[in-house]
C-alpha positions as CSV (number, residue, x, y, z in Angstrom):
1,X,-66.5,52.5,155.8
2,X,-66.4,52.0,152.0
3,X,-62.4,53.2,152.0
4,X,-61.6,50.4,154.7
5,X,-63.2,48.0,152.7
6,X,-61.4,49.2,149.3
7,X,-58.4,48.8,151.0
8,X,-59.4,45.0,151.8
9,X,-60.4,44.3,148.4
10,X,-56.6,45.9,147.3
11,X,-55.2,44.1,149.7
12,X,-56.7,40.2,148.7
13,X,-56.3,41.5,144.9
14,X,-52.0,41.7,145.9
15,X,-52.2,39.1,147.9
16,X,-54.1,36.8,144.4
17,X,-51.8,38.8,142.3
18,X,-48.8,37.5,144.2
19,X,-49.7,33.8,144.2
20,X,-50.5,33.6,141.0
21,X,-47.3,35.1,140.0
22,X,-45.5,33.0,141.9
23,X,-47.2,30.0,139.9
24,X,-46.7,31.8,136.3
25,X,-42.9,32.9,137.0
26,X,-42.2,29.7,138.3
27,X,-44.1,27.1,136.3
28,X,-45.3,28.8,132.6
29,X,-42.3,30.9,131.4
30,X,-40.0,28.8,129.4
31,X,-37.3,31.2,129.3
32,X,-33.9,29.6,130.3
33,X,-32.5,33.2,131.5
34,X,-35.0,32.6,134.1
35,X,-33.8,31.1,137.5
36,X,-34.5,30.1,140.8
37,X,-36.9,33.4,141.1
38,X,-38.8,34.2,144.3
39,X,-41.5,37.0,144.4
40,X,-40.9,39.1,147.4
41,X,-43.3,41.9,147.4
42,X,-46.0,43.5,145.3
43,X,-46.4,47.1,145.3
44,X,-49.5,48.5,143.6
45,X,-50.3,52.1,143.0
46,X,-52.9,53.6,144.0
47,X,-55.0,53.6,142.0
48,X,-54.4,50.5,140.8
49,X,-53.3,50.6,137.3
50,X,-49.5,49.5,137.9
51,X,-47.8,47.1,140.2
52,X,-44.0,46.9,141.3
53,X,-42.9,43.1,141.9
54,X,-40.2,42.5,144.0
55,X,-38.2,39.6,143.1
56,X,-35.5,38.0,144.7
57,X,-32.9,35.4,142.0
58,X,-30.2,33.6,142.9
59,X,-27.2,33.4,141.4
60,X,-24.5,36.4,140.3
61,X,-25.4,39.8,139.9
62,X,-25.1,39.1,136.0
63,X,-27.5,36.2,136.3
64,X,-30.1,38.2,138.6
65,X,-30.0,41.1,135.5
66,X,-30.2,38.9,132.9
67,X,-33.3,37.1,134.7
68,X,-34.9,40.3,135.7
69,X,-34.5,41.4,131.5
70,X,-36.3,38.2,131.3
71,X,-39.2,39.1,133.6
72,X,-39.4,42.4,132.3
73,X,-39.5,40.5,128.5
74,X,-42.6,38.8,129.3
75,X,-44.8,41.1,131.0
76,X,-47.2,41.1,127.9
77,X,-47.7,37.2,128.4
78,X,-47.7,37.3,132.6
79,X,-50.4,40.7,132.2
80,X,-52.5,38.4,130.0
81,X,-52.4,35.6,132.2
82,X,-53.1,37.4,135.6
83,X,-56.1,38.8,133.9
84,X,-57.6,34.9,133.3
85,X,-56.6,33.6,136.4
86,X,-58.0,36.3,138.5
87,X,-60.8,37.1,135.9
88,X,-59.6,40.6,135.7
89,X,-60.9,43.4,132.5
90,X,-57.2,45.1,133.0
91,X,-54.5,43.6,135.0
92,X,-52.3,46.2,136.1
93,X,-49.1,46.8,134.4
94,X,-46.3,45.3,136.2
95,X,-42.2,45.7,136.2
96,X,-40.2,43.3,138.3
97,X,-37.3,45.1,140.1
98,X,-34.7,43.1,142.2
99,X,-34.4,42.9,146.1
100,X,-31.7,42.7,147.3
101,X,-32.8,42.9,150.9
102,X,-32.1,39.3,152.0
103,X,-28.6,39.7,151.0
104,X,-28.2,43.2,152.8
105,X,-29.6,41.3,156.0
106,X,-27.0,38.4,155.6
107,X,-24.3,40.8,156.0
108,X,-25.5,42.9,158.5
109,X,-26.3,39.7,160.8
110,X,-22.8,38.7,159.8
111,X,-21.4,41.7,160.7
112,X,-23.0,42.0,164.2
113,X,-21.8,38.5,164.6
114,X,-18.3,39.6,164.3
115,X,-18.8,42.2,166.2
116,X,-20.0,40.0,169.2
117,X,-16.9,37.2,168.4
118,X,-14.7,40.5,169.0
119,X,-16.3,41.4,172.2
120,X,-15.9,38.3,174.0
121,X,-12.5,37.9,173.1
122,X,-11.8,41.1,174.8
């Protein structure tokens, strides 16, 4: 019983950790290497001292590095303010790493759409 309900209180504390990234990232950082940035996934350890954030950015592969630098830049300042919001004694530490996934998808359903096209002319 008590490690199904440690898992539910992990789960709501990613699930709070990812909305109020999602209002920090895109609201509170001033930084203008920062883009159109959405927050895909959060990962946290187990133990719950560190956090992987997925992040999607559009724009180039130069402007998605620069942006993720930018993320990475300001962890101190996003740590700090996920620890007020969610009135936590030690936010976990957190490195954003970009996800590429939705773009891997695009081509493979664009693929497999060729595919098909080739089919039916056949």
């Amino acid at each position: 019983m008590e490690n199904r309900n440690a898992q539910h209180h992990k789960d709501r504390l990613i699930e709070a950790i990812k909305e109020e990234l999602v209002i920090i990232v895109t609201g509170e950082l001033s930084d203008p290497r920062i883009g159109l940035v959405t927050v895909n996934e959060v990962v946290m350890a187990p133990g719950g001292k560190a956090a992987r954030i997925y992040v999607s950015v559009e724009g180039d592969e130069r402007e998605q590095k620069e942006c993720t630098t930018a993320l990475n830049d300001a962890v101190g300042y996003i740590r700090h303010q996920l620890a007020d919001a969610l009135s936590l004694r030690l936010a976990p530490d957190i490195h954003f790493v970009l996800d590429n996934s939705g773009q891997y998808g695009a081509r493979i359903n664009e693929l497999l759409h060729r595919i098909d096209k080739r089919a039916k002319k056949k």
